[in-house]
Kinemage of the C-alpha trace (Angstrom):
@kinemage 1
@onewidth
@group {chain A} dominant
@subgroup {mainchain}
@vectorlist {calphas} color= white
{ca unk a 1} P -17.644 -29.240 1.214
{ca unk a 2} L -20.555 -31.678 1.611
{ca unk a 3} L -23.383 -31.836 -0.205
{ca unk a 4} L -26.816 -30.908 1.469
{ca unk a 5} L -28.558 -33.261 -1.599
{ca unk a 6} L -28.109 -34.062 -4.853
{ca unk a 7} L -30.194 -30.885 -5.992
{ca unk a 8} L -29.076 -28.459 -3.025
{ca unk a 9} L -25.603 -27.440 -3.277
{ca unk a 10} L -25.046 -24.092 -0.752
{ca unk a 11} L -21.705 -23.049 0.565
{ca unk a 12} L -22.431 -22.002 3.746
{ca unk a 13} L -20.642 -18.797 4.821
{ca unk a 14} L -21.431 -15.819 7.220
{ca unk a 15} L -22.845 -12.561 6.584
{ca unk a 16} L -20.045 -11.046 5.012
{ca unk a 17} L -19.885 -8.541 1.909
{ca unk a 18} L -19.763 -11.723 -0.739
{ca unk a 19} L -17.219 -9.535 -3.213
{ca unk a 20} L -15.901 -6.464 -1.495
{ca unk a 21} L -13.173 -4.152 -0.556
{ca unk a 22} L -11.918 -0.965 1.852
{ca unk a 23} L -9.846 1.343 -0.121
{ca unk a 24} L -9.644 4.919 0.088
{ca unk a 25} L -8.714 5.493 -2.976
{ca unk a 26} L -11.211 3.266 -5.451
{ca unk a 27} L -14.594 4.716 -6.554
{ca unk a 28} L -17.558 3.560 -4.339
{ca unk a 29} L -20.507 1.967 -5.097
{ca unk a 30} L -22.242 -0.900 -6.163
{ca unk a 31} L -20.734 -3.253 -8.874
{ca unk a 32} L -21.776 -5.892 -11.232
{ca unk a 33} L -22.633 -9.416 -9.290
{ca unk a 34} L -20.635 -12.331 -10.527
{ca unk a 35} L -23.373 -14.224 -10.193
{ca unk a 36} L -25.850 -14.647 -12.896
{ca unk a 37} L -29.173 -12.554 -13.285
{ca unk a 38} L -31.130 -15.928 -13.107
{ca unk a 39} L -29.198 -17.801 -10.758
{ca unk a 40} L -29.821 -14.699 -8.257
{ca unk a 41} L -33.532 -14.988 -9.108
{ca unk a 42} L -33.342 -18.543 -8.629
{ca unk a 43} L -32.218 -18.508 -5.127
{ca unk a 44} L -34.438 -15.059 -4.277
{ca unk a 45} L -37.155 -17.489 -5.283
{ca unk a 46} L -36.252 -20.440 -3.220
{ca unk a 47} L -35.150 -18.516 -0.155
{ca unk a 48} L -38.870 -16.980 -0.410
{ca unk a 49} L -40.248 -19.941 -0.215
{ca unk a 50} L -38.410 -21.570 2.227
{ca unk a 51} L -39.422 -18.490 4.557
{ca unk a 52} L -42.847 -19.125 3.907
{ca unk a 53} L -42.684 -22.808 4.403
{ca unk a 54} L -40.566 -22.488 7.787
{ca unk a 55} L -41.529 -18.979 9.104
{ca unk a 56} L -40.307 -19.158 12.674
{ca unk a 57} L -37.953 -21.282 12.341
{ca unk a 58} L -36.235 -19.353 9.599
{ca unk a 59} L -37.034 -15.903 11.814
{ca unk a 60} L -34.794 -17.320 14.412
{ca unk a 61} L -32.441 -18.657 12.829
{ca unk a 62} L -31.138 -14.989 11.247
{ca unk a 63} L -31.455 -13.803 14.365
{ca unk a 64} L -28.827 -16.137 15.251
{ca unk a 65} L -24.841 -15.345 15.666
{ca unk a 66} L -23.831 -16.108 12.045
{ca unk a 67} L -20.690 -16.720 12.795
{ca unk a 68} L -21.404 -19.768 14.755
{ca unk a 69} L -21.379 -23.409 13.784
{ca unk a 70} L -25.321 -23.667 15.184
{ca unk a 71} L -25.935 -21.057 12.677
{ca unk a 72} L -24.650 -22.411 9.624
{ca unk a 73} L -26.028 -26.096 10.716
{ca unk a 74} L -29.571 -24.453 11.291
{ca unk a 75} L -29.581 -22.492 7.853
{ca unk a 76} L -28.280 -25.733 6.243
{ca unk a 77} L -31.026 -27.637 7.621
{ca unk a 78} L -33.635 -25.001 6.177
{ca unk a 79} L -32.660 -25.541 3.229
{ca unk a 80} L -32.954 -28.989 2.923
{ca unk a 81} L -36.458 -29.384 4.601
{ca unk a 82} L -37.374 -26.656 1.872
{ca unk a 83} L -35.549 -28.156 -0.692
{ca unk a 84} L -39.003 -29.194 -2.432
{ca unk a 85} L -39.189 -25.477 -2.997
{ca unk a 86} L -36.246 -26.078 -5.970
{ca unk a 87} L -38.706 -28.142 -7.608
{ca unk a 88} L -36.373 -30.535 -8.884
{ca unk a 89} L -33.985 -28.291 -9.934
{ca unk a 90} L -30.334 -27.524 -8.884
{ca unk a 91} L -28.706 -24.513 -7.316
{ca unk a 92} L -25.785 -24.045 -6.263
{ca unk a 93} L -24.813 -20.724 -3.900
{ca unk a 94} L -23.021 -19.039 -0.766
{ca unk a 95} L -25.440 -19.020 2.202
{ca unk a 96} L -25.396 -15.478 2.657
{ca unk a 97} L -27.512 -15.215 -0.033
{ca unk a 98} L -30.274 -17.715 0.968
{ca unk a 99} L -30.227 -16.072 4.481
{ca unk a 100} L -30.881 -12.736 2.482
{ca unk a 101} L -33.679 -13.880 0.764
{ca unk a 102} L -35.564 -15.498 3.381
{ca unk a 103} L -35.102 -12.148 5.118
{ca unk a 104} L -36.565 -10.124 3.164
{ca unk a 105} L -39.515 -12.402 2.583
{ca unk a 106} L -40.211 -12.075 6.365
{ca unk a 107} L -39.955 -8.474 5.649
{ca unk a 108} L -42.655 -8.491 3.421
{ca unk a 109} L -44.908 -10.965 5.498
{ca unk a 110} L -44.082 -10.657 9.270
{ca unk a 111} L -43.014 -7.355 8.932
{ca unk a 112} L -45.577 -5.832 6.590
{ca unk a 113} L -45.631 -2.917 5.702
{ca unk a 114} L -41.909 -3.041 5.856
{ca unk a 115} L -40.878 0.575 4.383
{ca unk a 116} L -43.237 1.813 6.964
{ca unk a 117} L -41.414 -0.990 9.971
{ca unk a 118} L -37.964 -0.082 8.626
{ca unk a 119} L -38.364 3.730 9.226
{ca unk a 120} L -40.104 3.226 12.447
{ca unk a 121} L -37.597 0.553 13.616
{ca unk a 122} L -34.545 3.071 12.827
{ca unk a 123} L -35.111 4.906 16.328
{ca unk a 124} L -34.625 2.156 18.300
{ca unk a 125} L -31.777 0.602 20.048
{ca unk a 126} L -29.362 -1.241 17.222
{ca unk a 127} L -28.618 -4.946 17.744
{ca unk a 128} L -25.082 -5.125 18.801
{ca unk a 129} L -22.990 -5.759 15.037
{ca unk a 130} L -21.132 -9.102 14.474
{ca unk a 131} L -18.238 -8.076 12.524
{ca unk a 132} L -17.282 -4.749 10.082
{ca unk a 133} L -19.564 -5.720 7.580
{ca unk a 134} L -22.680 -5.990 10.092
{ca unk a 135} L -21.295 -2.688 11.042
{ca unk a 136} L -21.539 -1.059 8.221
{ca unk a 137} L -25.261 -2.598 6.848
{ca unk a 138} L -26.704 -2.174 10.400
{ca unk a 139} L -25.861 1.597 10.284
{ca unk a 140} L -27.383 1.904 6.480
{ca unk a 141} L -30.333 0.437 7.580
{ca unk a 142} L -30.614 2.799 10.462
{ca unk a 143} L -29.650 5.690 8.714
{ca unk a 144} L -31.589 5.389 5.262
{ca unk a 145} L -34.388 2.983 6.012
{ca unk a 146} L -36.782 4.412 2.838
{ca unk a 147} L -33.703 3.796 0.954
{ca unk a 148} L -32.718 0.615 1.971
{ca unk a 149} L -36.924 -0.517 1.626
{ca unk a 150} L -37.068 0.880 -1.784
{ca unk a 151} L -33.391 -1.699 -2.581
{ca unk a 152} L -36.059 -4.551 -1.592
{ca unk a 153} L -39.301 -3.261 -3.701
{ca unk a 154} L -36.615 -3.951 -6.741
{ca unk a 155} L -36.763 -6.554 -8.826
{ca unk a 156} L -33.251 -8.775 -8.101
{ca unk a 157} L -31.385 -8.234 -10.932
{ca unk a 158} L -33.490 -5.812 -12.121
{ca unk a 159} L -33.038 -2.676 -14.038
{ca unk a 160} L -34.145 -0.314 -10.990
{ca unk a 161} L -31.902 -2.916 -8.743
{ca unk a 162} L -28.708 -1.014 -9.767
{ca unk a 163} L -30.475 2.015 -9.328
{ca unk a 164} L -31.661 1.885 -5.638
{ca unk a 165} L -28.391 0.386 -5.075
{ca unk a 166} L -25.992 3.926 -6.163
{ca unk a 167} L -28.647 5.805 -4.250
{ca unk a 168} L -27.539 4.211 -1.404
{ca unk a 169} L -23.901 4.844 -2.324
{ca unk a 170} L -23.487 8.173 -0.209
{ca unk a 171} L -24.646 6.335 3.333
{ca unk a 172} L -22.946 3.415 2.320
{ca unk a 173} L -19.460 5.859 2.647
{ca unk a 174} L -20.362 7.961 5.512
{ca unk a 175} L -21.469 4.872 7.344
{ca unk a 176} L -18.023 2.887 6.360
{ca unk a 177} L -16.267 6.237 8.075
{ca unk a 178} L -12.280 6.887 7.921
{ca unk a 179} L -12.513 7.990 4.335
{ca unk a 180} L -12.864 4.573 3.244
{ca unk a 181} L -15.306 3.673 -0.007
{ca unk a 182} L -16.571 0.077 -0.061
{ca unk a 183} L -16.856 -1.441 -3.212
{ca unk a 184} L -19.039 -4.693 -3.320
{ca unk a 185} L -21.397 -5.871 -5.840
{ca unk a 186} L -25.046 -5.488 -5.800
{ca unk a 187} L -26.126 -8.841 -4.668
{ca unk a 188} L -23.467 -8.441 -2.115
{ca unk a 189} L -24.890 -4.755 -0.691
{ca unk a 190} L -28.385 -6.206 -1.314
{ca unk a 191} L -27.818 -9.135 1.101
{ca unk a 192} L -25.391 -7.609 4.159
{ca unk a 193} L -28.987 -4.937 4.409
{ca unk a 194} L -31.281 -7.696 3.743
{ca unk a 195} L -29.564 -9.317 6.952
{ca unk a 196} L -29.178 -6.787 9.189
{ca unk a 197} L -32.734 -5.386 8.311
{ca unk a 198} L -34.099 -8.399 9.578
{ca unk a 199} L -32.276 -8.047 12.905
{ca unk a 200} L -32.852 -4.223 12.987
{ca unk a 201} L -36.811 -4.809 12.963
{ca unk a 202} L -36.791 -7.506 14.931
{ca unk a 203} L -35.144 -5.389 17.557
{ca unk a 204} L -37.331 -2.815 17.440
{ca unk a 205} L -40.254 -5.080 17.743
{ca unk a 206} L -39.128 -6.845 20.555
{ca unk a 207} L -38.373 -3.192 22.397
{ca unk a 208} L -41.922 -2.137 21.306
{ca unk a 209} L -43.020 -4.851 23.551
């Protein structure tokens, strides 16, 4: 893997569930991230500002095929033109989650009020899903947008974090369908919605004319 500096370090993978499994027989619902409470922060923080810093240019680019190499080359360059945002630290992380934070941020700003864009943006026509994962977050967002906006008002890593994230536990199954229960950790639900939120708003906005 190459370096993007000697302070950015980001594996750059698509928007897959980051630690997850199908299984019809395990217990559904949000786990316990592997990552650390302040290295999540950390990145939440830098992907923020990175949004801020490069608005359109980060809008398009997770509206972009993730599973393309222009994809992963344009988030990669995002975060090194932002990578005054780490203010000299280091962080190290799977692009997934950078993507997710940057998304959300342009939920808060472009897309303000987003509980109120989400909901409104549910009745439109879904953009088309990239692979099972997509699937599955594009129909949660569609199908419990409050839910999924109330996930994002919580602090990451937060004590009401975990919280939002079981609520969501029942769409999360119906939405996986075939009597299969997903089982992925927080951060990992938190960014697949973060994602395809971004893409399901955009949508709608772009049908709204």
């Amino acid at each position: 893997m190459k370096h993007c500096s000697i302070n950015l370090i980001i594996a750059f993978f698509g928007a897959t569930l980051p630690i997850s499994t199908f299984a019809a027989a395990q217990t559904a619902g949000p786990v316990e991230s592997e990552s650390t409470p302040k290295a999540r922060q950390t990145m939440h923080a830098f992907a923020a500002c990175a949004a801020d810093n490069s608005t359109e240019k980060a809008l398009k680019t997770l509206q972009m095929d993730f599973r393309t190499t222009a994809y992963r080359s344009a988030l990669r360059t995002l975060a090194i033109d932002n990578r005054q945002c780490l203010a000299g630290g280091k962080m190290q992380s799977a692009g997934i989650l950078f993507a997710a934070g940057m998304a959300e941020r342009l939920l808060e700003t472009r897309f303000a009020p987003a509980r109120d864009t989400l909901v409104r943006a549910a009745d439109s026509v879904a953009p088309e899903p990239r692979n099972a994962s997509d699937a599955l977050a594009i129909c949660v967002v569609r199908t419990a947008p409050a839910d999924v906006a109330g996930l994002f008002e919580s602090d990451v890593a937060g004590e009401q974090e975990m919280a939002m994230a079981k609520a969501l536990t029942p769409t999360v199954n119906r939405c996986a369908g075939s009597g299969l229960s997903p089982v992925m950790s927080t951060s990992g639900l938190r960014a697949i919605l973060a994602t395809a939120a971004l893409r399901v708003v955009a949508a709608g906005a772009e049908q709204a004319g």
